[in-house]
C-alpha positions in Angstrom: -10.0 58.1 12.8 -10.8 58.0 8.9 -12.5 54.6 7.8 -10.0 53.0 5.7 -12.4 51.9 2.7 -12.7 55.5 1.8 -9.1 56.4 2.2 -7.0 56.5 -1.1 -4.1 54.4 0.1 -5.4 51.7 -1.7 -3.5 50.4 -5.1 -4.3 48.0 -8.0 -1.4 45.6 -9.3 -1.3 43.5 -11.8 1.6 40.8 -11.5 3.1 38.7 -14.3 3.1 34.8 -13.8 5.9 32.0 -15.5 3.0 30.6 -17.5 2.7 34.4 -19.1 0.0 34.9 -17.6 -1.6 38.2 -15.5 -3.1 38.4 -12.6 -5.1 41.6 -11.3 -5.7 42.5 -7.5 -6.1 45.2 -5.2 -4.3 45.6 -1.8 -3.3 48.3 0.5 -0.2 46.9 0.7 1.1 45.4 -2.5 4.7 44.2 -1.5 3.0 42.4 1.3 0.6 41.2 -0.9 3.1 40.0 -3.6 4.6 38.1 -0.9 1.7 36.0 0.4 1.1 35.4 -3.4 4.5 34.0 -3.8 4.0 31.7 -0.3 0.3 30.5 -1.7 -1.4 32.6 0.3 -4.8 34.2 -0.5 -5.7 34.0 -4.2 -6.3 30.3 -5.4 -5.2 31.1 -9.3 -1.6 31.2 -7.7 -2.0 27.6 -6.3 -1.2 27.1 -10.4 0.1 30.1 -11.7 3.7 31.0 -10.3 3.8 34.8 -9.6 7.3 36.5 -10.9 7.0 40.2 -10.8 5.0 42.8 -10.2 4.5 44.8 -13.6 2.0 47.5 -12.8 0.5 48.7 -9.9 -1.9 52.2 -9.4 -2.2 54.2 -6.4 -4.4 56.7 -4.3 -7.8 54.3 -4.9 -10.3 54.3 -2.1 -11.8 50.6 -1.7 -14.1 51.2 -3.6 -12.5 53.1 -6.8 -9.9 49.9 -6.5 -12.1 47.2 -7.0 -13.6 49.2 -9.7 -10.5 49.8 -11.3 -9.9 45.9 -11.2 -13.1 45.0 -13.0 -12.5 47.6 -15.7 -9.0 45.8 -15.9 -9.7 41.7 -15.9 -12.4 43.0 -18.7 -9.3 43.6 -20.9 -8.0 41.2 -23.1 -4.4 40.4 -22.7 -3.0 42.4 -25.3 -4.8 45.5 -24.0 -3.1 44.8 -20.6 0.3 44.3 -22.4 -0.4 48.0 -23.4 -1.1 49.1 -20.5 1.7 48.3 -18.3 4.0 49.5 -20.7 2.4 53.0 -20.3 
């Protein structure tokens, strides 16, 4: 059985909030993820941000390569990440 961190079914997702604001994460199951966001589940910056929509999402990361990704992607301002989902 291959160890999941190093298998590339892992995806980054950013996910647009009613304030305007973006939130970044990683999950290897984003639906599922969106979800628990939308119920208060997990992340504490939805316990006052209300997610809408997903509005970008990458696939075939490894653990790793995701949570790199993410860094590289909260280091953005927020008109870089406008730019970037509309890619």
């Amino acid at each position: 059985m291959a160890d999941k961190n190093f298998s590339k079914n892992w995806s980054v997702y950013i996910i647009a909030c009613t304030d305007g604001s973006l939130y970044t994460g990683i999950s290897t199951d984003v639906e599922r993820r969106f979800e628990q966001h939308k119920n208060k589940k997990g992340a504490k910056y939805f316990y006052s941000h209300i997610p809408q929509k997903i509005v970008y999402i990458e696939n075939n990361h490894t653990r790793s390569s995701a949570s790199k990704r993410e860094c590289s992607i909260k280091a953005l301002s927020k008109a870089q990440k406008q730019l970037l989902i509309e890619l």
